[in-house]
C-alpha angles and dihedrals in degrees: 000000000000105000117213119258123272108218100173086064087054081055098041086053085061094054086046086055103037078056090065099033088065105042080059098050103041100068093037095058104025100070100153124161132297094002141351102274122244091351100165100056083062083041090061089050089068092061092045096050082044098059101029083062101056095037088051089037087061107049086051098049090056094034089058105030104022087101090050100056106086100072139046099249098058094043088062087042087052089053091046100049084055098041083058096043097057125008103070086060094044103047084044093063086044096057095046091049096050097043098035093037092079081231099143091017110121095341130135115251080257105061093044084053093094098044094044087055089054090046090085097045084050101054089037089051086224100115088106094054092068142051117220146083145266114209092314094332132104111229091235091057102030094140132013138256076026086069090104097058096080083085087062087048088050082048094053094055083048093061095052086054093052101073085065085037095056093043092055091046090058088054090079103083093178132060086234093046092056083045094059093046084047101059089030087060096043093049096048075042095056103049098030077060095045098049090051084050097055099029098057081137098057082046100056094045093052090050085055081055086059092047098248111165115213117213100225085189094049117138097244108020119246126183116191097247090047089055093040096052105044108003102052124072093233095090090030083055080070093053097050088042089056084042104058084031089063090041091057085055098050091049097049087037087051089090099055116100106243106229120212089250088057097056102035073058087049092052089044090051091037087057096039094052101047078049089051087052095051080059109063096032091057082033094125093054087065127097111208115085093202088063089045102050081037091052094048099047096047087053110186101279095110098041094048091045087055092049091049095050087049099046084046101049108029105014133226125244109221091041099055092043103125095249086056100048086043092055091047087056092055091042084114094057097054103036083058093041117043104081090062093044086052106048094048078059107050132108107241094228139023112263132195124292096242116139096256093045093051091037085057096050097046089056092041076058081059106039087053094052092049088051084048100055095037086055098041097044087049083046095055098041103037100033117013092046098043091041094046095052090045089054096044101046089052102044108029119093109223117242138191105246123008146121099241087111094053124098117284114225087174123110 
């Protein structure tokens, strides 16, 4: 059964990389004297662009291939539908870091050593799956614009998973059913991710148990819990769960008639939850320690799982306009992209916080996310698309009925 696309989650994939993008960008360009302003509310962004990806990346990933996945067959023409997706791209930025990073250039045998030793987790997308360093850098971060690739990496572990995801999704033969695995999911999501969250220190020292050896001296620093809670795939694992287990509802609950009371609920959730959002992201600006402890322990996994069924079942305007679905298609791009874009950008030094100064910094901001958009929409359509098509078209096995041919909405 091929499902109709879903534009307003296209849409939904650009907001998740514009959230990155500028907690990237803010601290690199506004170097105003004597500190970055307000630097933790675009920290925040990072763990909401984060999270909105692999629970997104989730619910498309079963919306697309959930039908593929009980042969063998599908289960090539899955791998190779990934494989095409992401990896040009990806091998691309590693190539030109490698090459362009001045890594191995004019370097003793014994300096390239480390990054000789990370060359093989980069290309193997595997740098996310295990904790350790190599020299003074952790295996997720060896090099340097290729420091976003550890979430493909993350992906990529995802994928492996789906197969036994799939399989327990299937299992709900009632919309109510799906609704209930949905929910059940959301909610052991929830608290497994809030406990990681507020016990870093039972983690570390159950990491010591394991034997894990922390690198005090590490570039960036990266302590085990902090890996294991943001940077591996197994929470992430949580997020992707509650992701493809929303999608199955939304698929068994597709045939259901939507009333005129049902949506007018959906607006109201839709608007409580961005609201929601807005909250823990300015969370630190609040005074009231009770929000605030409410507000972290909660996380965003809720509120992200309510803006993706909405967007799926009863759409949303202004993510499905056409700019915005263009630039969601083109959310790769510039996730991969936008360091580089950014650094060739930055002042060298903090300066002083005079208007001008700052007038000249907040359209250098502007300037930035304009170069962004115009790369990343030329990259997506003059190197992801044609690469993808040739890769496709070279690796995939036809088959009689399946959904390889629809819109991706998937990073």
């Amino acid at each position: 059964m091929k499902y109709n696309d879903i534009p307003a989650l296209t849409g939904l994939r650009f907001f998740a990389a514009f959230a990155i993008v500028m907690d990237h960008l803010w601290p690199v360009v506004m170097k105003l004297k004597p500190a970055i302003p307000a630097p933790e509310p675009f920290h925040q962004l990072a763990y909401l662009g984060m999270s909105l990806f692999f629970v997104l990346s989730g619910f498309i990933i079963h919306y697309n291939y959930s039908t593929l996945i009980g042969s063998a067959r599908g289960l090539y023409n899955f791998a190779v539908a990934r494989f095409s997706r992401l990896y040009p791209l990806l091998l691309a930025l590693l190539v030109y870091d490698v090459v362009c990073g001045n890594f191995f250039l004019n370097s003793s045998p014994l300096e390239r050593q480390p990054y000789l030793e990370a060359l093989p987790y980069m290309v193997a997308g595997v740098q996310s799956w295990v904790y350790g360093f190599v020299g003074n850098h952790p295996i997720a971060f060896p090099f340097h614009y290729t420091h976003v690739l550890w979430s493909i990496s993350t992906e990529f572990f995802l994928y492996l998973i789906y197969p036994a995801v799939c399989a327990a999704m299937l299992l709900s033969k009632t919309p109510k059913g799906a609704a209930y695995v949905a929910i059940g999911a959301c909610l052991v999501g929830t608290f497994v991710l809030s406990w990681i969250s507020k016990n870093s220190a039972t983690i570390d020292a159950f990491g010591a148990m394991l034997g894990v050896i922390e690198n005090p001296n590490a570039s960036p620093a990266t302590q085990f819990s902090a890996w294991f809670s943001y940077i591996a795939p197994y929470p992430r694992a949580l997020e992707f769960l509650t992701g493809s287990a929303i999608a199955q509802a939304h698929m068994m609950l597709g045939q259901h008639p939507k009333g005129t009371g049902e949506r007018c609920i959906a607006r109201i959730a839709v608007v409580a939850t961005t609201a929601y959002i807005a909250m823990f992201v300015l969370k630190f600006q609040i005074d009231n320690p009770w929000i605030v402890e409410a507000i972290s322990a909660i996380g965003l996994l809720p509120a992200i799982a309510i803006i993706i069924f909405c967007c799926a079942r009863y759409d949303v305007k202004l993510l499905s306009w056409a700019p915005i679905v263009a630039l969601g298609e083109a959310s790769y791009s510039m996730y991969l992209l936008h360091l580089v874009i950014i650094e060739k950008s930055a002042p060298t030094a903090f300066v002083e916080p005079t208007n001008a100064n700052i007038l000249i910094l907040s359209g250098r901001v502007i300037v930035i996310l304009g170069a962004i958009v115009v790369v990343s929409l030329g990259t997506h359509r003059y190197f992801e698309q044609p690469a993808r098509r040739f890769l496709r078209k070279r690796l995939s096995v036809r088959q009689t009925a399946n959904r390889l041919g629809s819109t991706e909405y998937s990073r």
